[in-house]
C-alpha positions in Angstrom: -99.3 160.1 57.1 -102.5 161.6 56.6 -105.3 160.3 58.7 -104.5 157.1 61.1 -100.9 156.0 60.4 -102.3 153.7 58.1 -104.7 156.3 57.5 -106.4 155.0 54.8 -105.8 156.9 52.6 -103.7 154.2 50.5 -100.6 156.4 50.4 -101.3 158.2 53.0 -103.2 156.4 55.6 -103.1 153.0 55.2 -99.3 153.1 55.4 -99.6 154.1 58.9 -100.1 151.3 59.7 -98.3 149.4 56.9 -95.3 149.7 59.0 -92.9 146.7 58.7 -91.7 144.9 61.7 -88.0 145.7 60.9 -88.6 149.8 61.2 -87.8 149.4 65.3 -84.8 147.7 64.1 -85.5 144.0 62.7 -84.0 144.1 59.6 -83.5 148.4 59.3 -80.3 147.9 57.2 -82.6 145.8 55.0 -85.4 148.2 54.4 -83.3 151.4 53.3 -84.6 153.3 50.4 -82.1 155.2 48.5 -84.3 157.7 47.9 -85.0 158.6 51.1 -81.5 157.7 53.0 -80.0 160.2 51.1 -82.5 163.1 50.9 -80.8 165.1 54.3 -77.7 164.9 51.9 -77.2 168.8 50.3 -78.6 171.9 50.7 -79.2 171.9 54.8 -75.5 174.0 55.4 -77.0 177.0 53.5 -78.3 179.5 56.8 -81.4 180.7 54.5 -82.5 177.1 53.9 -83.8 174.1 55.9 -84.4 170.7 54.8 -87.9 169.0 55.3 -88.4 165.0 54.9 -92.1 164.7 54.1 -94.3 161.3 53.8 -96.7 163.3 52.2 -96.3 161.8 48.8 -100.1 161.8 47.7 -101.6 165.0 46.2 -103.6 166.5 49.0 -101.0 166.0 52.2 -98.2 167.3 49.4 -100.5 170.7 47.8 -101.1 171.1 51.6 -97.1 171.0 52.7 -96.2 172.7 49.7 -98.6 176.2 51.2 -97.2 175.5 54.5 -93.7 175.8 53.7 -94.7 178.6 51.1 -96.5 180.8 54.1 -93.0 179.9 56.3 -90.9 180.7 53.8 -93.1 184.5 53.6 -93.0 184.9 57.4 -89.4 184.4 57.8 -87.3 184.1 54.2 -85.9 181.0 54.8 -86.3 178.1 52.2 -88.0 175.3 52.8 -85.9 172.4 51.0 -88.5 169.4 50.6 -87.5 165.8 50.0 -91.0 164.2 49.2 -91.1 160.6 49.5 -94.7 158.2 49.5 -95.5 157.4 52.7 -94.8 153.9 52.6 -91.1 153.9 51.4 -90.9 157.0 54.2 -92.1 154.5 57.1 -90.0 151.4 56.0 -86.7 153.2 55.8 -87.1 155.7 58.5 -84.6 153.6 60.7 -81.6 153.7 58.6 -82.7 157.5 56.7 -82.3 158.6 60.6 -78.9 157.4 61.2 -77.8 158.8 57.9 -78.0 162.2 56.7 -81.8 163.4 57.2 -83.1 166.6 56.7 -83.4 168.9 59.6 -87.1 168.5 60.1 -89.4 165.5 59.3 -92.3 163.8 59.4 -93.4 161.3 61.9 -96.2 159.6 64.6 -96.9 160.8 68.1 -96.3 158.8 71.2 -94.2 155.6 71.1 -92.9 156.2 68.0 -91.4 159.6 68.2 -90.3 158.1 72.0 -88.2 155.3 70.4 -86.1 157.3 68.2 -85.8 159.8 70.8 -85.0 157.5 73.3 -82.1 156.2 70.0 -80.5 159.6 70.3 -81.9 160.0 66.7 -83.8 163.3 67.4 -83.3 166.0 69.1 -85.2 167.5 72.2 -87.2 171.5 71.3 -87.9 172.0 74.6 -87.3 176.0 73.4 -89.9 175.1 70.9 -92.5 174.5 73.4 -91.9 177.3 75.6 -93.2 179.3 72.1 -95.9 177.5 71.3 -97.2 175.3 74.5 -100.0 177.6 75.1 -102.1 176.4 72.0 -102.2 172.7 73.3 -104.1 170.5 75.8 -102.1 168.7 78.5 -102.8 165.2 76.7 -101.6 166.6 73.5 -98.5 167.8 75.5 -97.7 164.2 76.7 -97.9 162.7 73.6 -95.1 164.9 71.9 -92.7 164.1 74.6 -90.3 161.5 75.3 -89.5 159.3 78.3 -86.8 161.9 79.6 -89.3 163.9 80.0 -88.6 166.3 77.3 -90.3 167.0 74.2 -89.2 165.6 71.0 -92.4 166.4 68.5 -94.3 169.1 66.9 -98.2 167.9 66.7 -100.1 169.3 63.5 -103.2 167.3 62.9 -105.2 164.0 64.0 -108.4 162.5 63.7 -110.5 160.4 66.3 -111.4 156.4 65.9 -115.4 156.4 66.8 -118.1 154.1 66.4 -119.9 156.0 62.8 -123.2 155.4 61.6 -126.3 157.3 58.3 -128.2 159.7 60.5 -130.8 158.5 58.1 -130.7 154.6 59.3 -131.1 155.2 62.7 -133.8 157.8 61.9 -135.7 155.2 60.0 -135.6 152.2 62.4 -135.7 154.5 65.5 -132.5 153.8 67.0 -131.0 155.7 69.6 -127.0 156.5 69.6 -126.2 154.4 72.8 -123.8 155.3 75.6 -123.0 152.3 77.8 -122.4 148.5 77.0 -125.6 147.3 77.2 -127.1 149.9 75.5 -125.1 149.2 72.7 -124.6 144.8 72.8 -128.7 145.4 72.6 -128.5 147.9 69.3 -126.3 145.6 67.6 -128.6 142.9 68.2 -132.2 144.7 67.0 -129.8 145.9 64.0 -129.4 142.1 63.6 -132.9 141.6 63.7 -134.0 144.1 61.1 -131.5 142.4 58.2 -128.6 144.9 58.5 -125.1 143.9 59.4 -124.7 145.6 62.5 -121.0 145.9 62.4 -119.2 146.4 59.4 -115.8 144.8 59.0 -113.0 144.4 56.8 -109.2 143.2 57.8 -108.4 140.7 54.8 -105.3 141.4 52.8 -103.2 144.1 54.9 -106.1 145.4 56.5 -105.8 143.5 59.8 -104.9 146.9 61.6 -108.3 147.7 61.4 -109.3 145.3 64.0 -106.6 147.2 66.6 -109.8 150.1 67.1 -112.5 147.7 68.8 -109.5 145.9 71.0 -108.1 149.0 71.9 -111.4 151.0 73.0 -112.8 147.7 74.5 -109.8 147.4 76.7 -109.8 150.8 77.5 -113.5 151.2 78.2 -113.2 148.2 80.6 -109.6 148.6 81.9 -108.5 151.7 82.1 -105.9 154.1 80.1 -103.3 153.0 82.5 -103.8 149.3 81.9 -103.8 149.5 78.2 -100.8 151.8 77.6 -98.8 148.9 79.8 -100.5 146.3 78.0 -99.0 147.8 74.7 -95.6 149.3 75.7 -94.7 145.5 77.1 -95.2 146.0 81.0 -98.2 143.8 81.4 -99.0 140.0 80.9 -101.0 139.0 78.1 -102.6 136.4 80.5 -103.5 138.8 82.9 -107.4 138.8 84.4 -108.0 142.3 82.7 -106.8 141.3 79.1 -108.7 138.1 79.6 -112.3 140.1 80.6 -110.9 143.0 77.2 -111.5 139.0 74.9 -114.7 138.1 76.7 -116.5 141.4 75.8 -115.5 140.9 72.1 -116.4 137.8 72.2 -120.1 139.3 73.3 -119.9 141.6 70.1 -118.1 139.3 67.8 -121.5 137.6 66.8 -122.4 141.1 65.4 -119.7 141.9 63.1 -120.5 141.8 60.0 -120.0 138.1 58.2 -116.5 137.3 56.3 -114.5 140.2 57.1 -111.4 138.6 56.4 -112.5 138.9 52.8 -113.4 141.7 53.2 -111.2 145.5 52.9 -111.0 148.2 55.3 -112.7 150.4 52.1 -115.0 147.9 51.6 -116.3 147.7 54.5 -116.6 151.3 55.4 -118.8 151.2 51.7 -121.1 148.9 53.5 -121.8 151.4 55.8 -122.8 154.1 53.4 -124.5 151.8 51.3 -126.8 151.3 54.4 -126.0 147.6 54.7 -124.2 147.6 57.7 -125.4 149.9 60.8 -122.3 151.2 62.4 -118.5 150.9 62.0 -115.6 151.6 64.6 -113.3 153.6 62.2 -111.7 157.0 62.3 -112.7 160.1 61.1 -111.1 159.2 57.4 -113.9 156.8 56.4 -115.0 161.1 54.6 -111.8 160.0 52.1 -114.6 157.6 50.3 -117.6 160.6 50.6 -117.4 162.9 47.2 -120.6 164.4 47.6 -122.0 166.9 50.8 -125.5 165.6 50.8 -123.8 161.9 52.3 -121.3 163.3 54.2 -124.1 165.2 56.3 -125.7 161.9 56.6 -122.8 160.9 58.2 -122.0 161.1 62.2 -120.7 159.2 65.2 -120.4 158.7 69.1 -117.7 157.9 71.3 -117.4 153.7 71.9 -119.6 153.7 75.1 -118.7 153.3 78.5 -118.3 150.2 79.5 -116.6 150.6 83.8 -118.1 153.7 84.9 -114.9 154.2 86.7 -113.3 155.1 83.6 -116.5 156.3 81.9 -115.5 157.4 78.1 -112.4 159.5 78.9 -110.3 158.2 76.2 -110.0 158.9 72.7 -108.1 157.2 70.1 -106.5 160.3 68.1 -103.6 159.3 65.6 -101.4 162.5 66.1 -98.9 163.5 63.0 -96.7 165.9 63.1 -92.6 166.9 63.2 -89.7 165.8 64.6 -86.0 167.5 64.5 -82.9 165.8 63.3 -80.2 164.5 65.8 -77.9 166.8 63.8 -79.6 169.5 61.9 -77.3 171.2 59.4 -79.5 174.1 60.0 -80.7 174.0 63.7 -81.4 177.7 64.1 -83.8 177.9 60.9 -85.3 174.1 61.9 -86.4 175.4 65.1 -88.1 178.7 63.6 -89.6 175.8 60.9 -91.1 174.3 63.5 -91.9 177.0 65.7 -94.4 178.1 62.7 -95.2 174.4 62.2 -96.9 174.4 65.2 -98.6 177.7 65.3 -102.4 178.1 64.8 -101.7 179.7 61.0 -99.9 176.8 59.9 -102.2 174.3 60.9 -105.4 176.2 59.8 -103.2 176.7 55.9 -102.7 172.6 56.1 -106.7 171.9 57.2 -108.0 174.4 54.5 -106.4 172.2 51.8 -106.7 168.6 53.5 -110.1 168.2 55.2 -110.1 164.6 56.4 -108.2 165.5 59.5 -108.8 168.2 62.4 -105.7 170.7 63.8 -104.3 170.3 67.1 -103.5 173.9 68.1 -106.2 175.1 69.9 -106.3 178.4 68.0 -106.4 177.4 65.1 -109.1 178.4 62.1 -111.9 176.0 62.7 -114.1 177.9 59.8 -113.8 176.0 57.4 -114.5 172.9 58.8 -117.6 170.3 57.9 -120.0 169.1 60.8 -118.0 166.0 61.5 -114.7 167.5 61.7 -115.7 170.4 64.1 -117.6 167.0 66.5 -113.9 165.6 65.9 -112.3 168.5 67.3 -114.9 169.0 70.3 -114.4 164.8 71.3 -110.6 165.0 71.0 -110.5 168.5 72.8 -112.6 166.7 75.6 -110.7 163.5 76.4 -108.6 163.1 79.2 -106.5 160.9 77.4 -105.7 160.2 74.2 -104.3 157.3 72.6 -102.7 156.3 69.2 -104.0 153.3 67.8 -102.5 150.0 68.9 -100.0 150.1 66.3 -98.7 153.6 67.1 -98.7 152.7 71.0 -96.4 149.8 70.6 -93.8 148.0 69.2 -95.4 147.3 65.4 -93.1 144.5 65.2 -95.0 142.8 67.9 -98.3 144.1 66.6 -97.9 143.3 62.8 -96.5 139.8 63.6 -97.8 138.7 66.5 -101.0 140.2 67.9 -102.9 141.2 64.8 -102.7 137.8 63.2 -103.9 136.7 66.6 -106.3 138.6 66.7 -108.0 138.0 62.9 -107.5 134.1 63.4 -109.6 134.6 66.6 -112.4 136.5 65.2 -112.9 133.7 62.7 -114.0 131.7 65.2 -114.5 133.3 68.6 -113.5 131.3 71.7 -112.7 132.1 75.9 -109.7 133.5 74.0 -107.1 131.7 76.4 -105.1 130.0 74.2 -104.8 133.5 72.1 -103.5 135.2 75.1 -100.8 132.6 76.2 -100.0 132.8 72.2 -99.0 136.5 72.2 -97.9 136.5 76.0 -95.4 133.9 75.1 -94.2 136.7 72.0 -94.3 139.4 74.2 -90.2 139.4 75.6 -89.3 138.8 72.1 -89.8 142.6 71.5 -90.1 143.9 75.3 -86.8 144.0 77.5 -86.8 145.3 81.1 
């Protein structure tokens, strides 16, 4: 996808998390795409050529495929075969396209995700790809790529951190200071407040409820732990439990500061508000630079990790949307699909893909970091850093459950903020619905 599953990058973002409740299964049959069910079909029994399912549909992810596959096909004359399809039509049909005829390689999400399908028997494990290319990663970026056996199942190549952002320039002139625990930060809100700016900017009308998923997940995590919050989303822990109930209290505590009808409002929109100096910060990831054409704003632009809320867990983790490769259960091709991927995670690959798309950061810890603006090297340093790393609510659990159940939920209580206990016994009373022991 480019930039947070539902990146925002309409074809490339936003789609991430435009993910339809039937792609874990509900309904799969119903959401095939002829385009893309068939695309593994031909050309993947030729030794000299591999087949490659991209969602990179839009112009940037597809001008940056197209060089990596190029360079590939340089290093080791093989043929990259690439079935393009929008990212979209990619996500809705990836269900029934995987127990079809897929390519060898394609693209998908870190973490749950890639887990589920591996867990299906639709992928298979490149364990043998790791041992070549496991030295350029950080353990966290290691767990994400493999699956609950253990094994590993994905190829990372870029992601991009959720943060709270903000105009250098705005908190220069009202003499703000970046905050770094709760407190700090409830009481910045509020003096933002005070001085006629919208201290947080929202939007989740239309299908931009997703956008909500970054202040529950960091305030959950901030206050309960990584631990806590991955059970909370994979369907191990209660809704009703003490800790999710405490997650709802503190956003109740910030919900007076968001800024007013955001249900009207668009993910785009919003994140406009913010460079238009109306609104004072916004918890969004790193693509909010998609809307930013011209360098003199973009180095306006910064952010800071959400702030610590427990010091026991302090500000260890980072929400990082991780994109990257998985390999067929039956790749017609399975010695050139692993050399594919075995250059699809090396440092050159991912520095080719950065120097044409910009709006995310590489993975690989070698790779070319030149090019990169201010706020994608402070991206690279805050991901590198975390001791965890998360993938957006939507990523880490069923989306089913999310789209459905907790994100309307979630929007109808921000409307009008309560103790948030009938929300909780709500979703809670969802949760076995998708979740089986």
């Amino acid at each position: 996808m480019t930039l947070h599953s539902r990146s925002l990058r309409t074809a490339a973002g936003p789609s991430r998390r435009t993910v339809l409740h039937g792609l874990f299964g509900v309904g799969a049959a119903a959401l095939a795409v002829p385009a893309l069910a068939a695309c593994g079909a031909g050309g993947g029994s030729d030794p000299k050529t591999v087949t490659f399912g991209s969602n990179g549909g839009d112009a940037t992810p597809k001008k940056a495929y197209a060089a990596v596959t190029d360079a590939f096909r340089k290093d080791s004359s093989l043929t990259v075969k690439t079935n393009v399809v929008d990212h979209d039509t990619f996500q809705k049909s990836i269900s029934t396209y995987l127990q079809g005829t897929p390519d060898d390689v394609f693209t998908w999400f870190a973490g749950y995700r890639m887990q589920y399908f591996a867990k299906k028997g639709l992928a298979t494990p490149i364990d043998d790809v790791w041992a070549k290319i496991g030295a350029g990663y950080s353990d966290a970026t290691k767990q994400l790529s493999k699956g609950e056996d253990g094994k590993y199942y994905f190829v990372p190549l870029y992601n991009y951190p959720w943060a709270v952002f903000y105009r250098k320039s705005v908190f220069r002139q009202h003499g703000y200071q970046v905050p770094t625990n709760w407190s700090q930060f409830v009481a910045l809100a509020k003096q933002m407040k005070k001085d006629g700016l919208a201290p947080i900017a929202s939007g989740y009308g239309g299908g931009d409820s997703w956008s909500i998923l970054g202040a529950f997940d960091y305030l959950n995590l901030r206050a309960n732990g990584y631990d806590f919050h991955m059970s909370l989303m994979r369907g191990q822990a209660a809704w009703t439990d003490a800790r999710a109930a405490k997650t709802i209290d503190l956003w109740r505590e910030l919900a007076p500061y968001y800024q007013a009808n955001g249900g009207g409002r668009s993910w785009q929109d919003a994140a406009q508000s913010l460079l238009d100096k109306k609104s004072g910060m916004a918890i969004i990831g790193l693509f909010l630079g998609q809307q930013v054409t011209e360098e003199s704003l973009r180095s306006d632009i910064d952010f800071f990790p959400f702030p610590e809320i427990d010091p026991t867990y302090g500000q260890d983790t980072v929400e990082a949307p991780t994109d990257g490769f998985m390999l067929s259960r039956r790749p017609k091709n399975p010695d050139g699909a692993t050399k594919f991927l075995e250059f699809l995670g090396s440092a050159k690959a991912e520095g080719i893909y950065m120097g044409i798309d910009p709006s995310n950061v590489a993975v690989n810890s070698g790779a070319d970091k030149g090019s990169y603006n201010a706020l994608q090297k402070k991206a690279a340093d805050l991901i590198a850093g975390a001791k965890h790393i998360t993938q957006f609510g939507d990523r880490d659990s069923d989306p089913g459950f999310i789209s459905t159940v907790v994100e309307p939920g979630f929007t109808e209580w921000l409307n009008h903020p309560d103790d948030g206990s009938a929300l909780l016994k709500k979703i809670e009373s969802q949760r076995s619905r998708f979740f089986t022991a």
